[in-house]
C-alpha positions as CSV (number, residue, x, y, z in Angstrom):
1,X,58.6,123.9,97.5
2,X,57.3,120.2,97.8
3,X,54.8,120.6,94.8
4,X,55.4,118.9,91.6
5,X,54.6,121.1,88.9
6,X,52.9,119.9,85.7
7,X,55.9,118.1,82.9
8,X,58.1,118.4,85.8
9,X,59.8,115.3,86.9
10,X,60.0,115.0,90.8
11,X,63.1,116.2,92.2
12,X,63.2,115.0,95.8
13,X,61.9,112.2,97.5
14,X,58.8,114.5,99.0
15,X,57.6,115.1,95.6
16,X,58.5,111.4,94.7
17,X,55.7,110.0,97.3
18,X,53.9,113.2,96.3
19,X,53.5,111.7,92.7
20,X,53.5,108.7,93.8
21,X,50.5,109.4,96.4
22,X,48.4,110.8,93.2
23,X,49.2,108.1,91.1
24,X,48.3,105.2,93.2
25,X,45.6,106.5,94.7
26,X,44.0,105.0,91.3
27,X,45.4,101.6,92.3
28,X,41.5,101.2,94.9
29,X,40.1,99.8,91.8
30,X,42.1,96.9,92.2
31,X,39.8,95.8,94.9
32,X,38.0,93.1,93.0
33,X,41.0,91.0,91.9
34,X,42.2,92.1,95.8
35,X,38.8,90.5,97.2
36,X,39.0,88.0,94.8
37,X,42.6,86.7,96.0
38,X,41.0,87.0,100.1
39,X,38.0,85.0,99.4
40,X,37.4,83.6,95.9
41,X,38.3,80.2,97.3
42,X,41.6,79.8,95.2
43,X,44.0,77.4,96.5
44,X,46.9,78.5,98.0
45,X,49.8,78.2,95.4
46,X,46.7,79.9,93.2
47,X,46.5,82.6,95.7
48,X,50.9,83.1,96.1
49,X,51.0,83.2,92.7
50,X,47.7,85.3,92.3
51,X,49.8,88.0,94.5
52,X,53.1,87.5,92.6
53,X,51.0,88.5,89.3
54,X,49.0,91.2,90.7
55,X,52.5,93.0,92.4
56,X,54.5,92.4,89.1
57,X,51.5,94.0,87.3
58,X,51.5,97.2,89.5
59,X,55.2,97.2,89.6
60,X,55.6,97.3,86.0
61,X,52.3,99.7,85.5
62,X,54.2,102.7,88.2
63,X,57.5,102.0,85.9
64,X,55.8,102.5,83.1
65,X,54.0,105.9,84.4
66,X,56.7,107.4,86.1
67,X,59.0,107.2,83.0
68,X,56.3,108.7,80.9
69,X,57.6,112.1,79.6
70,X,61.7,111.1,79.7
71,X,61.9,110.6,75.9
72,X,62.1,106.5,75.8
73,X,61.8,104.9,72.5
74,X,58.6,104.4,71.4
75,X,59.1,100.5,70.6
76,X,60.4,100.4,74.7
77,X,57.0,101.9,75.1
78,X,55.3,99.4,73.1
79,X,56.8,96.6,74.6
80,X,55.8,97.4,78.3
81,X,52.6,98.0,76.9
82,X,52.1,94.4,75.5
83,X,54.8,93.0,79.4
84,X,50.8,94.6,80.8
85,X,48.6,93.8,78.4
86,X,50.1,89.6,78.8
87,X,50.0,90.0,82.1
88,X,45.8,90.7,82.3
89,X,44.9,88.8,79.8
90,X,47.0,85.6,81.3
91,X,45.6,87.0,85.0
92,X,42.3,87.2,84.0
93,X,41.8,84.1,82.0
94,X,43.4,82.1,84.9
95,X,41.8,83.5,87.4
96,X,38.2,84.7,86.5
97,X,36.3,87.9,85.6
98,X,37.7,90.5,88.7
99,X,40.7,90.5,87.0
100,X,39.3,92.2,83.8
101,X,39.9,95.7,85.4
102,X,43.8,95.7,84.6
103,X,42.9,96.2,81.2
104,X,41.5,99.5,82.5
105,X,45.3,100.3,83.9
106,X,46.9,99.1,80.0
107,X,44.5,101.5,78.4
108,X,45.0,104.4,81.0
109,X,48.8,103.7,80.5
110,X,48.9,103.5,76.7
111,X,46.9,107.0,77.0
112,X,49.8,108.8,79.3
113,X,52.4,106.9,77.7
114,X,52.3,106.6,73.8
115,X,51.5,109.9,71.7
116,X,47.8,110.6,70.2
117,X,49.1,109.2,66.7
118,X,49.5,106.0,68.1
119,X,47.2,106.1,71.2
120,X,44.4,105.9,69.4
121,X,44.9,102.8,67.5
122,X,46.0,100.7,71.1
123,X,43.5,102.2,73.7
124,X,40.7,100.8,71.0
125,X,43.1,97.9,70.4
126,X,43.3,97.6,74.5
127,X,39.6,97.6,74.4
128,X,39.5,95.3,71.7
129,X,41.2,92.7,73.6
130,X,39.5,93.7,77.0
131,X,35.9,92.5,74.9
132,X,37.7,89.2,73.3
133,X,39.0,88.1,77.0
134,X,36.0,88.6,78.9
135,X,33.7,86.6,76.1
136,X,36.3,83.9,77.0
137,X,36.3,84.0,80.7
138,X,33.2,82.5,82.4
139,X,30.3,85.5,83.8
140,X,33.0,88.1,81.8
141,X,30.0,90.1,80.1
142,X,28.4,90.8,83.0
143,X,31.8,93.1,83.7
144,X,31.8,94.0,80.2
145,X,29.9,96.9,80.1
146,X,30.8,98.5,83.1
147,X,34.7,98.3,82.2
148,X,34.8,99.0,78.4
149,X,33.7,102.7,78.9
150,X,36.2,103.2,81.6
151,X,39.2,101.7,79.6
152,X,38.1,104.1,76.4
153,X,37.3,107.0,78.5
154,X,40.3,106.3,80.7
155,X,42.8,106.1,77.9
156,X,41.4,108.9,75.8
157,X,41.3,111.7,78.6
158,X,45.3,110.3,79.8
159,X,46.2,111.4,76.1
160,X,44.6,114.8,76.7
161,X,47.0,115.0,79.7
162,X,49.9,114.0,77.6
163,X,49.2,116.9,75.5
164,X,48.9,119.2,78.7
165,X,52.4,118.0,80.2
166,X,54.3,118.6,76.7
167,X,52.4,122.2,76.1
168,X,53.6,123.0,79.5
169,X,56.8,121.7,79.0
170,X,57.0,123.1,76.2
171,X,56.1,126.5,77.3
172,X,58.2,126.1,80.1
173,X,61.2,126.3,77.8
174,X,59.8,128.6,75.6
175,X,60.2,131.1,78.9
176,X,63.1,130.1,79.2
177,X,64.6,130.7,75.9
178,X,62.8,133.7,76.1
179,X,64.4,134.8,79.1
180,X,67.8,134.3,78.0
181,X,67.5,136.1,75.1
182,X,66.2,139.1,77.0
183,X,69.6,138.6,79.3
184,X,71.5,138.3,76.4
185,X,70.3,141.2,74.7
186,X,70.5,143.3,78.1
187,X,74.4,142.0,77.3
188,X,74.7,143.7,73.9
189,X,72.6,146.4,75.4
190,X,75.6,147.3,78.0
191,X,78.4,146.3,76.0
192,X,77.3,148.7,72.9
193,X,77.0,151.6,75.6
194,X,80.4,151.0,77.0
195,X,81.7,150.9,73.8
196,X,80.4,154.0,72.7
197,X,80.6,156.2,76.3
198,X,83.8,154.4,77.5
199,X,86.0,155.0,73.7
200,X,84.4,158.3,73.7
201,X,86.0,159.5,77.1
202,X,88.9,158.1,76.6
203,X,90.0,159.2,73.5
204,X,89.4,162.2,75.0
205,X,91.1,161.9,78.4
206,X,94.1,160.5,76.1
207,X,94.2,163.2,73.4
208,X,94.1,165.9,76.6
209,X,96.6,163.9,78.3
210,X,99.2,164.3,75.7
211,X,98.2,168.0,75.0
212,X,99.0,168.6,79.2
213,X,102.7,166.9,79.2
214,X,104.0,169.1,75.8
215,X,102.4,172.3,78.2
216,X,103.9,171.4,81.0
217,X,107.5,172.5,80.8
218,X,106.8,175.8,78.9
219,X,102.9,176.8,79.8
220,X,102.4,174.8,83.1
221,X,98.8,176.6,83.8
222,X,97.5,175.2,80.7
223,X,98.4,172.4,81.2
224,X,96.9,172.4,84.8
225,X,93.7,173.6,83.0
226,X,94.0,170.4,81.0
227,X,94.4,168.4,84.1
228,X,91.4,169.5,84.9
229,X,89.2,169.0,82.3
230,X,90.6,164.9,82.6
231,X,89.3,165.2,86.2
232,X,85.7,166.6,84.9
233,X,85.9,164.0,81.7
234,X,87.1,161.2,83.9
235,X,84.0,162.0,86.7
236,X,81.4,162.5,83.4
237,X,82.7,159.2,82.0
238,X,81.9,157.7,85.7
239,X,78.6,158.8,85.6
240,X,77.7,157.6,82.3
241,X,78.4,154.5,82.9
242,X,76.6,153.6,85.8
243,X,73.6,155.1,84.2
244,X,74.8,152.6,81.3
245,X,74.5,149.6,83.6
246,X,70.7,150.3,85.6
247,X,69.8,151.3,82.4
248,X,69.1,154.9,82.2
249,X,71.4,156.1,80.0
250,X,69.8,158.8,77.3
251,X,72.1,161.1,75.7
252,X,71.2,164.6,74.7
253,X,72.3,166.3,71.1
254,X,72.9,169.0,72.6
255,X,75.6,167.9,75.4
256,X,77.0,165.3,73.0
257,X,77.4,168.5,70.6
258,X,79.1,170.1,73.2
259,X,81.1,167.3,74.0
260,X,81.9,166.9,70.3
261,X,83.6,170.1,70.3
262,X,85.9,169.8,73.1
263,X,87.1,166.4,71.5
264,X,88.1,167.9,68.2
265,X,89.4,170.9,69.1
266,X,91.6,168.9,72.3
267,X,92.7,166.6,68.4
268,X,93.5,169.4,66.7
269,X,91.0,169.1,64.0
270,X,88.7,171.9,63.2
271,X,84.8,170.8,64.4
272,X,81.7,173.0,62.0
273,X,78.3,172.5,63.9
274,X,75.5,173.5,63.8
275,X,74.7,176.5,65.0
276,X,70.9,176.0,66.1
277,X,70.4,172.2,66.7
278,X,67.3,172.5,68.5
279,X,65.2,174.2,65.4
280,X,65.5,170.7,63.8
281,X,64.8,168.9,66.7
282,X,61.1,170.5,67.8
283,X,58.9,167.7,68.6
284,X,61.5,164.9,68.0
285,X,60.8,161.6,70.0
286,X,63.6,161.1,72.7
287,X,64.2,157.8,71.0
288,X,65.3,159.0,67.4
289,X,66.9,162.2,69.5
290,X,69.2,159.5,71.9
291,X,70.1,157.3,68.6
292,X,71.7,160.2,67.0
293,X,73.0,161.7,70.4
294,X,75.1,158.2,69.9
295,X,75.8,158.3,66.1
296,X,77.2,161.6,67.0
297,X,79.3,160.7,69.8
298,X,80.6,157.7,67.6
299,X,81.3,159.1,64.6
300,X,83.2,162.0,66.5
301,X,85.1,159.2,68.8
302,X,86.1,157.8,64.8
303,X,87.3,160.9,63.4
304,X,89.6,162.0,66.4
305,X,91.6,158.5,66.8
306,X,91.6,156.9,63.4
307,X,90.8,159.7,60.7
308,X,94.1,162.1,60.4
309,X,91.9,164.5,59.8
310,X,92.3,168.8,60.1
311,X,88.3,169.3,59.5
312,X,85.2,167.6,60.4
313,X,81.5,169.0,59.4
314,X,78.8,168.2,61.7
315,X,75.0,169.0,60.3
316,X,71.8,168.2,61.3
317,X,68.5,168.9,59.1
318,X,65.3,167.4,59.2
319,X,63.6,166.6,55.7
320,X,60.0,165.1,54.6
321,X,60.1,161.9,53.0
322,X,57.7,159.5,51.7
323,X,57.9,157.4,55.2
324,X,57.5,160.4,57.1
325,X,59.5,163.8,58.2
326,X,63.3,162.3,59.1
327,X,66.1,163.5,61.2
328,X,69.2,163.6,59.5
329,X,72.7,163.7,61.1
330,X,75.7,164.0,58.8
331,X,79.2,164.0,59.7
332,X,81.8,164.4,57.3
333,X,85.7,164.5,57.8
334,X,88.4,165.3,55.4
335,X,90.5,162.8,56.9
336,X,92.2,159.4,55.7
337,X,91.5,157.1,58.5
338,X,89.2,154.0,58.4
339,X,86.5,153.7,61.2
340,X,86.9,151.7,64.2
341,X,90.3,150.7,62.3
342,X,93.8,152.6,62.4
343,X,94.3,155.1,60.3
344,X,94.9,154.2,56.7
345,X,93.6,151.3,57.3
346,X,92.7,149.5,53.9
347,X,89.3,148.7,52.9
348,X,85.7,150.4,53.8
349,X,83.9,148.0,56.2
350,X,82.1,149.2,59.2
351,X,83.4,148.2,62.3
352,X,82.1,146.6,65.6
353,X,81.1,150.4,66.8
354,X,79.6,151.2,63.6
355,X,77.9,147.8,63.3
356,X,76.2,148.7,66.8
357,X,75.1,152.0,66.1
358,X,73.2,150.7,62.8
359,X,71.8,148.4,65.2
360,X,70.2,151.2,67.5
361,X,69.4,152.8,64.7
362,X,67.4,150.0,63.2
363,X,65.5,149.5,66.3
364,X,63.8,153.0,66.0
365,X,63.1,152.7,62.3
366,X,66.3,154.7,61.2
367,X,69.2,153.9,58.3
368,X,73.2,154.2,58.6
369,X,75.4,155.0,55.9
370,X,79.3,155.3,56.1
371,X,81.7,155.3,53.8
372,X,84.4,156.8,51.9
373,X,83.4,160.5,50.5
374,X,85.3,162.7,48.4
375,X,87.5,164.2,50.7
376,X,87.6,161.5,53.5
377,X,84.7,159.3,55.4
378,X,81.2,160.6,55.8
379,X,78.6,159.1,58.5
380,X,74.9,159.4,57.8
381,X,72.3,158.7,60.3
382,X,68.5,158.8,59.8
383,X,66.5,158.5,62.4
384,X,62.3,159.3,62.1
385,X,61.0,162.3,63.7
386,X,57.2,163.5,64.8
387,X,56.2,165.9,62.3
388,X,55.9,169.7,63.3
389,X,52.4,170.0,61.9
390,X,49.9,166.4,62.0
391,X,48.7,167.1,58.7
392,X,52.2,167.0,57.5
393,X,52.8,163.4,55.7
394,X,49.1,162.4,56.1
395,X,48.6,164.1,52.6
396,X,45.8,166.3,54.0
């Protein structure tokens, strides 16, 4: 691409002449002082240093507009402002009314150069001066008229440019921002779906691991039978988490129910669920379905490494509120273990698992709570659910 985008600075020397091609093509209205130098009669050390003036002027003037936008001081700005502004008005007053167009070029420069706060006090000042020098130059106000407008005009519409190139600029980085935020949530995205299918499975490969090598020596079919659920875990655990990373993961209750059963049972700890599930979960949204599909799988991946525990309670209800009829998943353990933490671990705060699944849970409108019960931790996830009947929570 050769094309220089707007409040992008040219990157290559194409888009360089390119910039430079669209800038100068401005410089044709140099043609009076241009003519005047050819054939105003000047004598030559009045001509040589005629053209010494007029290429400092223009050298200084495409310095000035190709640095506009790189953040320079405003006083730098300033001061090449008044290098120009010296440089027509000692121009013009030495060599005659054709050389009352630069001021044009100070005003159009003060305009793409200075911001509006203070480019409106010197394009007016610029014109101010433009007025005073050509009252002092012999024929000036006949060139008066025709160049005030300009130099206003000029410098008032370069300011509205300005403006364009930092809006776009602007927006430019606003995308983006805006784009690495969406990368860096796709990040936490995948690394709170590994966390949760990935410590899931394992546990769960692990706890079945251990049970195969004690059946080994003395039941060596079981065990074989255990082998093979690690295979069919290992495989399901594969599976997952490729659908993890093109995002299309979306767990089921019902499988992670299932799944929840094998896992406590494989630990040694006695798993209640509910017996119907899918009376509670008629006309659920998939999203509020999914989030607790993961609370369950999380909780359940808590209780069999870090609780101790010989029991864990599973129940799911849904219930009307005043925000609207809510899923509710509980899980209770009678164990001693602190989530995400080994067991027996001291104090009650959530860990990075937990802290993840509040956050899916959040994003659908739904609450966590987890914390030390009675008889060991209990886990309760809300998530909101479309009511069975549309009258329901409408008050009708």
């Amino acid at each position: 691409m050769s094309a220089v985008g707007i409040g992008q600075r040219p990157q290559n020397r194409r888009q360089r002449a390119i910039k430079f091609l669209w800038t100068g093509i401005w410089l044709a209205y140099l043609s009076a002082p241009v003519s005047d130098l050819l054939h105003g009669g000047h004598s030559a050390g009045v001509v040589v240093l005629g053209w010494i003036g007029l290429v400092a002027f223009v050298t200084w003037y495409f310095v000035l507009v190709f640095r506009t936008g790189r953040r320079d001081t405003t006083r730098m700005v300033l001061g090449a402002l008044a290098v120009l502004a010296v440089q027509s008005s000692i121009l013009a007053l030495s060599l005659g009314r054709e050389w009352l167009v630069l001021f044009v070029y100070v005003s159009v420069a003060s305009g793409a150069a200075l911001p509006l706060r203070l480019a409106r006090f010197t394009i007016p000042a610029v014109s101010a001066l433009l007025t005073a020098i050509a009252f002092a130059v012999p024929g000036g106000t006949a060139y008066l008229a025709p160049l005030l407008l300009p130099a206003l005009l000029g410098g008032f519409s370069m300011t509205g440019v300005r403006e364009l190139v930092r809006t776009t600029r602007e927006l430019r980085e606003a995308r983006a921002t805006v784009a690495q935020l969406a990368a860096n949530e796709e990040r936490l995205r995948l690394a709170r779906d590994l966390h949760d299918l990935l410590g899931h499975s394992l546990s769960l490969i692990t706890l079945k691991s251990e049970l195969a090598g004690r059946m080994l020596p003395g039941r060596p079919e079981e065990a074989a039978q255990q082998v093979a659920d690690i295979e069919q875990v290992s495989r399901q655990a594969l599976v997952d988490v490729r659908e993890a990373v093109t995002g299309y993961r979306r767990p089921r209750l019902g499988a992670e129910l299932a799944g929840a059963r094998d896992a406590l049972t494989a630990a040694g700890i006695t798993p209640e669920l509910p017996l119907d599930p899918h009376s509670a979960l008629t006309d659920a949204s998939e999203d509020s379905e999914s989030v607790l599909a993961w609370a369950l799988r999380e909780s359940v991946t808590n209780v069999v490494r870090h609780s101790g525990a010989r029991r864990c309670t599973v129940d799911l209800v849904r219930r009307q509120t005043l925000d609207g009829p809510m899923l509710e998943l509980t899980v209770d353990d009678d164990g001693t273990g602190a989530p995400d933490g080994p067991a027996g671990a001291a104090g009650d705060a959530p860990g990075s698992g937990l802290a993840g699944l509040a956050e899916r849970l959040e994003k659908v409108g739904g609450t966590l709570e987890a914390g030390r019960s009675r008889h060991g931790f209990r886990l309760v996830a809300r998530a909101p659910a479309t009511p069975l009947d549309p009258d329901v929570g409408s008050g009708a």
